[in-house]
N, C-alpha and C positions, 0 to 999 in steps of 0.2 A: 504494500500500500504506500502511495506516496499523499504525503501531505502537502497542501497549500497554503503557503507564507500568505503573511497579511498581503505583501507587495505584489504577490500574482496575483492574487483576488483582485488588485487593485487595477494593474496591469489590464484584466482581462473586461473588467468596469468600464475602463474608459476605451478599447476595440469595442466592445458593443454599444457603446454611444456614441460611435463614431467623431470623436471628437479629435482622434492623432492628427487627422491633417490640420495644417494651422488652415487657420482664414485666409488668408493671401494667397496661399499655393490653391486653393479650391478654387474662389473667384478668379486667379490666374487661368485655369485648366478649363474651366466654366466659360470664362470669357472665349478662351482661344478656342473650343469645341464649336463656342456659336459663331467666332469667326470665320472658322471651314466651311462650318452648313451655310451661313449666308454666302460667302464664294460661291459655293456651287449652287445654288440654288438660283445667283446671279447669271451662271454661268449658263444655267440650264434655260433660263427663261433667254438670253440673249442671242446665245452662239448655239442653242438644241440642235435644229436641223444639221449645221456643222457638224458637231459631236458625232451625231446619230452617222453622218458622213465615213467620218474618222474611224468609228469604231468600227464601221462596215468594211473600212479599208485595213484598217490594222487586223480582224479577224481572219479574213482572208489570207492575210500572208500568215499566220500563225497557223490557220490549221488546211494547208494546203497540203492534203492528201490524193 
């Protein structure tokens, strides 16, 4: 049997209240996450047809069997 220090208890307290990330690192990752999606969602509404292009031409050479 293994026991549990006060300090794991404590340890494993604050993992389940997800409190280990600091505030700045979240709202950092948070931010930059919803920076991508807006990119692309930019990208999708502007250049789609392109893309859809692209992706048609890049497929091609990839699975040319």
């Amino acid at each position: 049997m293994t026991m549990i220090t006060e300090r794991q208890s404590e340890a494993v307290e604050t993992a389940a209240d997800g409190t280990r990330m600091p505030r700045g690192v979240r709202l950092g990752l948070t931010l930059g996450i919803a920076a991508l999606f807006t990119g692309a969602l930019y990208l999708v509404a502007v250049r789609g047809e392109a893309l859809l292009v692209d992706l048609s031409a890049l497929g091609s050479r990839l699975w040319c069997f």
